[in-house]
C-alpha positions in Angstrom: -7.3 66.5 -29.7 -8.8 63.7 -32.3 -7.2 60.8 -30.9 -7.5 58.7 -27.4 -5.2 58.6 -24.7 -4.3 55.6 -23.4 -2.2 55.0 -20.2 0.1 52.3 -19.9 1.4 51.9 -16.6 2.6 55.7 -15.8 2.9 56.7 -18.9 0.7 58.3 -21.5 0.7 57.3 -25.4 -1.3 58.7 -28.1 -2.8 57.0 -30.3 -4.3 58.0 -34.1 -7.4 58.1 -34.8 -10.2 55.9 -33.2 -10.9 53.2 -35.6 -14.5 52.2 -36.6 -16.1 50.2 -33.9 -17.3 46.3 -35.0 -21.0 45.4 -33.6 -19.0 42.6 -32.5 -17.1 43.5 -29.3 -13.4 43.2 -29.8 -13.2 41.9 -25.9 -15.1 40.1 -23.2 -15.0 43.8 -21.3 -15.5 45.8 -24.9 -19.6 46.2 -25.8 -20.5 48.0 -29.2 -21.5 51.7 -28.4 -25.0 53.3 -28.3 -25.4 56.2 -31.1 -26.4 58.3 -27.5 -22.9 56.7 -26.2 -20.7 57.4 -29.1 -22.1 61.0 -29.1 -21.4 61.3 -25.8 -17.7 60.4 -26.6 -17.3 62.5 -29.4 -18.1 65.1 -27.5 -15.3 64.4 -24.6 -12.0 64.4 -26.8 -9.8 63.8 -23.7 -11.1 60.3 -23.1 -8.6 58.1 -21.2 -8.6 54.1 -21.4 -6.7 51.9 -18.7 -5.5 48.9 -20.3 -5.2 45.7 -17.4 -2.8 42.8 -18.3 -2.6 39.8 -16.5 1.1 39.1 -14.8 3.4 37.3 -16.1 3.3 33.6 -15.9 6.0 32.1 -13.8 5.9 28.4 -13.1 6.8 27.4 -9.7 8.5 24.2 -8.6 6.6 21.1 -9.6 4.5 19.5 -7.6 4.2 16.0 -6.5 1.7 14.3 -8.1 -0.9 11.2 -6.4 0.2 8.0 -7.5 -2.2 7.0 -9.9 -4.4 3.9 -9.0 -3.2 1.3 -11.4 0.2 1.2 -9.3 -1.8 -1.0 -6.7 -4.8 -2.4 -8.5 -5.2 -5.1 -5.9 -6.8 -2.8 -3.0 -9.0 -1.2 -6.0 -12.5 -1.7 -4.1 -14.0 -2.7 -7.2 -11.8 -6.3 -6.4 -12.8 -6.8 -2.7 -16.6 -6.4 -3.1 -17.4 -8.4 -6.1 -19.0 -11.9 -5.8 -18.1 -12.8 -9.2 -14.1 -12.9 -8.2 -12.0 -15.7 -7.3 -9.3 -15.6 -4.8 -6.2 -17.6 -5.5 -3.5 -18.2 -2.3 -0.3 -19.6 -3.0 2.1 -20.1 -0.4 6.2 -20.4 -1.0 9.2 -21.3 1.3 12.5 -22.9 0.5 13.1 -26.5 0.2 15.9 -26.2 3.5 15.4 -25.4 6.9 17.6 -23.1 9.2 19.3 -25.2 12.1 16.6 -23.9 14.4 14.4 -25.9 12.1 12.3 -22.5 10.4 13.2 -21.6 7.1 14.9 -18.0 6.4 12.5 -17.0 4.5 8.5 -17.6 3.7 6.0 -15.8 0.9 2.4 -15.7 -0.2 0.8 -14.4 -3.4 -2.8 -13.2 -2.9 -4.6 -13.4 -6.5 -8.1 -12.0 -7.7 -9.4 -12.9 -11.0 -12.7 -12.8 -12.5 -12.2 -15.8 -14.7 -10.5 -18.5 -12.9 -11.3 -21.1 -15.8 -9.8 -19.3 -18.4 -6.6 -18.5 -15.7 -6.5 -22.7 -15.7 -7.1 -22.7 -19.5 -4.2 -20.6 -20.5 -1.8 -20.8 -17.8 -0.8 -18.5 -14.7 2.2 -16.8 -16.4 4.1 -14.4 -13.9 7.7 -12.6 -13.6 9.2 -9.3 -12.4 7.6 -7.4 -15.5 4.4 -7.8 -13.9 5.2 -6.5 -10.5 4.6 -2.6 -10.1 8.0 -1.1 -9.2 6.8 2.1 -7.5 4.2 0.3 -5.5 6.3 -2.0 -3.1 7.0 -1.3 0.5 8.8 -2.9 3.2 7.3 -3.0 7.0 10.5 -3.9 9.6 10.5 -5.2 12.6 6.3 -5.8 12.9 4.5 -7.0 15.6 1.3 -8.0 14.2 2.5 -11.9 14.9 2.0 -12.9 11.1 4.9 -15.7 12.4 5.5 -15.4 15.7 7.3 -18.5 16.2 9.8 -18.5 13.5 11.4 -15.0 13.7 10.4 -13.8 10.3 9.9 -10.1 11.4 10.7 -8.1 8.5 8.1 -8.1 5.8 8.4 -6.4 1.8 5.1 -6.3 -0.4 4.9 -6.1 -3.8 2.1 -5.3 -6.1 1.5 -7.1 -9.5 -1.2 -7.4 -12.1 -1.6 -9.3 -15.4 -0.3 -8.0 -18.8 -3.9 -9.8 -20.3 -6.5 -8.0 -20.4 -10.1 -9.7 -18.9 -12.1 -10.3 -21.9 -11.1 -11.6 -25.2 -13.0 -9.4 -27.4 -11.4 -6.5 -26.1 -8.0 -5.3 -27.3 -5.1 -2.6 -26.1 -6.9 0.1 -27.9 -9.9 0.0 -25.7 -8.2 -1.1 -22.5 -7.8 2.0 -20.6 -4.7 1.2 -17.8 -5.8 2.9 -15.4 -8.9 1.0 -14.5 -8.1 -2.2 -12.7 -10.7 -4.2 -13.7 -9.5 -4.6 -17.2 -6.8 -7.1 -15.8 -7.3 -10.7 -15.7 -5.7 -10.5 -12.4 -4.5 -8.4 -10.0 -2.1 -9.5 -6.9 -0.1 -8.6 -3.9 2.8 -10.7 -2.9 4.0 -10.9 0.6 7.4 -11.9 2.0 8.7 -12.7 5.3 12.1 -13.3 6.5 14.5 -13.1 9.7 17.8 -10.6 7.6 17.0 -7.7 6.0 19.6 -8.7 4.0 17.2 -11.3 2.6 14.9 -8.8 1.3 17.2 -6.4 -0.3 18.1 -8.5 -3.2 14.7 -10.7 -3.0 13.8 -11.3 -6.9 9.9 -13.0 -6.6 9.9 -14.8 -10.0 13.4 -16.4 -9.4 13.6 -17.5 -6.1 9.5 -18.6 -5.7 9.5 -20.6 -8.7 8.8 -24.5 -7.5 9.2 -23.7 -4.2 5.2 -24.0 -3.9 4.2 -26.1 -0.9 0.0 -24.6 -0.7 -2.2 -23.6 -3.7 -5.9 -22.8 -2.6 -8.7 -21.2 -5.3 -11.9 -20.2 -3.9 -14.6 -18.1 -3.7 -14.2 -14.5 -2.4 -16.2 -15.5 0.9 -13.7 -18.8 1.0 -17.4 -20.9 0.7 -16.6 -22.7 -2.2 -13.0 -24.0 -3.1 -12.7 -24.8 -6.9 -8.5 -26.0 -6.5 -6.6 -27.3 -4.0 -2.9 -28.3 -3.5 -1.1 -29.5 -0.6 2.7 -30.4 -0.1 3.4 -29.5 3.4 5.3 -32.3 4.1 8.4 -32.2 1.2 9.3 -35.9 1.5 5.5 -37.4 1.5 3.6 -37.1 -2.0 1.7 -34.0 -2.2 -2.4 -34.0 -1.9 -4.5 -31.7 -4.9 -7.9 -31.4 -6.5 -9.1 -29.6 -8.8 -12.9 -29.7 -9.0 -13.0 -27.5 -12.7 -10.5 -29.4 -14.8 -9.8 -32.4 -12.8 -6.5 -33.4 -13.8 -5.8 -31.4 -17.0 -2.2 -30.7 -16.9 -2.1 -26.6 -16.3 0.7 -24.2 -17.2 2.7 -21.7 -15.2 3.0 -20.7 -12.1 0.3 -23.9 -11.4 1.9 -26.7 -9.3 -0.5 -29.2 -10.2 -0.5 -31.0 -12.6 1.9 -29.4 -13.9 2.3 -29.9 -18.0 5.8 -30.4 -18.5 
């Protein structure tokens, strides 16, 4: 017989003639023949080939996938363990108390920034764009005593970060989002209140806005304090410094002094 057998599954098929062999192999498996090798198969007309296939691809049910990093850029380590960053702390609660004389509700925004000047320079802009949807959680009922004596036992976190990117000379192109150092800044806000019902329709940029009775900048070991702002008391004037720009009128989310 001048051909080669070659089985496929159970079956046999014939094929023609063997075709000249490349010195190239045709496969990974496949090595050009010896002239004592293709002697040896000339001689043996009845050679038989198994040819292996790989099975079939079949996809399976997708598979959840991590959440990538960027979704929570404040607890990126790379934020908590760098001298060079600033810590911003502002504190929120509305302007009227419950009868029992504690408000239903209280928040704090916990900000990191490398630049805190250039934060002053061009403003602390904020809204719900910035916050990371998929990030946020809500913690009910806690016992950790955050504040024990006004009943604010249910807690929902969000996670935000700045649409600016750190340095100036960079631009989107080279900004790659998933490193969190690339912000400006990066934040977690924080709020408290008695009714879950108060959470569930809680929007952050609407109901915080001038409702700022605590603004504190400082170092990241709380050793030096560059900006200070104190209203505790509504109806007595409030008490601020600001040791970088003294009393340049900022923008934003700011509350002193505020450029109007």
């Amino acid at each position: 017989m001048d051909g080669i057998s070659i089985a496929i599954g159970a079956g046999i098929a014939k094929a023609g003639p063997e075709p000249s062999r490349s010195p190239i192999a045709t496969t990974g498996a496949e090595l050009p023949l010896s002239p004592t090798s293709a002697a040896a198969a000339a001689a043996d007309s009845n050679i038989t080939s198994t040819v292996m296939f790989e099975p079939a691809y079949a996809p399976g049910p997708p598979q959840p996938q991590p959440q990538p990093q960027q979704h929570r850029p404040y607890e990126a380590p790379e934020w908590h363990h760098d001298i060079s960053v600033a810590v911003v702390e502002m504190a929120f609660s509305p302007p009227h108390e419950t009868p029992d004389g504690h408000p239903s509700w209280n928040a704090r925004l916990l900000l990191r920034t490398r630049d805190l000047p250039r934060l002053m320079r061009e403003g602390l802009f904020w809204d719900d764009g910035n916050i990371h949807r998929e990030a946020g959680y809500v913690a009910l009922e806690q016992q950790d005593g955050e504040y024990p004596h006004s009943g604010l036992r249910n807690k929902r976190v969000w996670y935000l970060s700045s649409t600016e990117i750190a340095t100036p000379a960079y631009t989107a192109d080279f900004c790659n989002p998933s490193d969190s150092s690339n912000h400006l800044w990066v934040a977690k806000l924080y709020v408290w209140a008695r009714d879950m019902r108060d959470l569930t329709d809680f929007r952050p940029a609407e109901r915080l806005w001038n409702q700022t009775y605590h603004c504190i900048a400082s170092s990241q070991d709380a050793k030096e304090v560059y900006y200070e702002y104190r209203h505790f008391d509504r109806a007595a004037q409030a008490e601020a410094v600001n040791a970088i720009y003294d009393r340049a009128p900022l923008e934003g989310w700011w509350p002193w002094p505020r450029r109007t």
